[in-house]
C-alpha positions as CSV (number, residue, x, y, z in Angstrom):
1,X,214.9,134.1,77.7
2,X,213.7,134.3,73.7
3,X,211.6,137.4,73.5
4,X,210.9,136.3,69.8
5,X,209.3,133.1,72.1
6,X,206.7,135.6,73.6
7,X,206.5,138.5,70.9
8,X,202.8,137.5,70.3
9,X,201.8,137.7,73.5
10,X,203.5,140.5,74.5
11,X,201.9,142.3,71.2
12,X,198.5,141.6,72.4
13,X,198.5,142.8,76.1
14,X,200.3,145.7,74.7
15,X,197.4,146.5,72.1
16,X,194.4,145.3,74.8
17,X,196.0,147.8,77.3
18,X,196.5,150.2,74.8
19,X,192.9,150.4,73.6
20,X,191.2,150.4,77.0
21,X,193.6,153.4,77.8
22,X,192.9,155.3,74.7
23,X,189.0,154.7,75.8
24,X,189.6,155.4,79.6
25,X,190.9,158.7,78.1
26,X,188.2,160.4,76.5
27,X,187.5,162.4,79.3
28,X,191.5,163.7,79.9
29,X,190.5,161.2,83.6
30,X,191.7,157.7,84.6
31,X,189.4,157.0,87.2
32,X,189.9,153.5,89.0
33,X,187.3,151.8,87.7
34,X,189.1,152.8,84.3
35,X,192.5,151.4,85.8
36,X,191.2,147.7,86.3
37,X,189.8,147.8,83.0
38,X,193.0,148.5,81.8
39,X,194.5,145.6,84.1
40,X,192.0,143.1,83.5
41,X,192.2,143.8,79.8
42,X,196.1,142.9,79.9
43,X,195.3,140.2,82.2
44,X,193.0,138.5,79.9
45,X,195.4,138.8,76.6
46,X,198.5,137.5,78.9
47,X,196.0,134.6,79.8
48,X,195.6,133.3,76.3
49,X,199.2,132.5,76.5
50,X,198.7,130.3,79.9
51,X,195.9,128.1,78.5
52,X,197.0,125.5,76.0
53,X,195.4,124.2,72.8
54,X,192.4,121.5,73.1
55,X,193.2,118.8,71.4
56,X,191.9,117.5,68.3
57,X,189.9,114.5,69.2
58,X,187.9,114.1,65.7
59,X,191.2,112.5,64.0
C-alpha cells in the first residue's frame, strides 16, 4: 500500500479531528455528544476520498 497514494486524505481527517478535539476541549470535558462530533468530522473528510469527480460535461 502507497501511503504517498492517501497522504491527502489522511492529512485532512487528521486536521477535521484535530479541530473538533481542540473545540470539544475547552471545557478540559469530552462529553459524547463531543465524541461523534469528532467521528463524524473524520468521517466526512475520509468521505471526500470515496466520492469521485463529476465529470465535465460542458467540453
Amino acid at each position: 500500500m502507497k501511503v504517498a497514494k492517501y497522504a491527502k486524505t489522511i492529512v485532512a481527517a487528521i486536521v477535521a479531528g484535530g479541530t473538533a478535539l481542540a473545540v470539544a476541549m475547552g471545557d478540559d470535558t469530552l462529553s459524547t455528544t463531543e465524541g461523534v462530533t469528532i467521528a463524524l468530522a473524520v468521517l466526512g473528510a475520509l468521505g471526500v476520498y470515496v466520492v469521485p469527480n463529476a465529470r465535465d460535461t460542458d467540453v
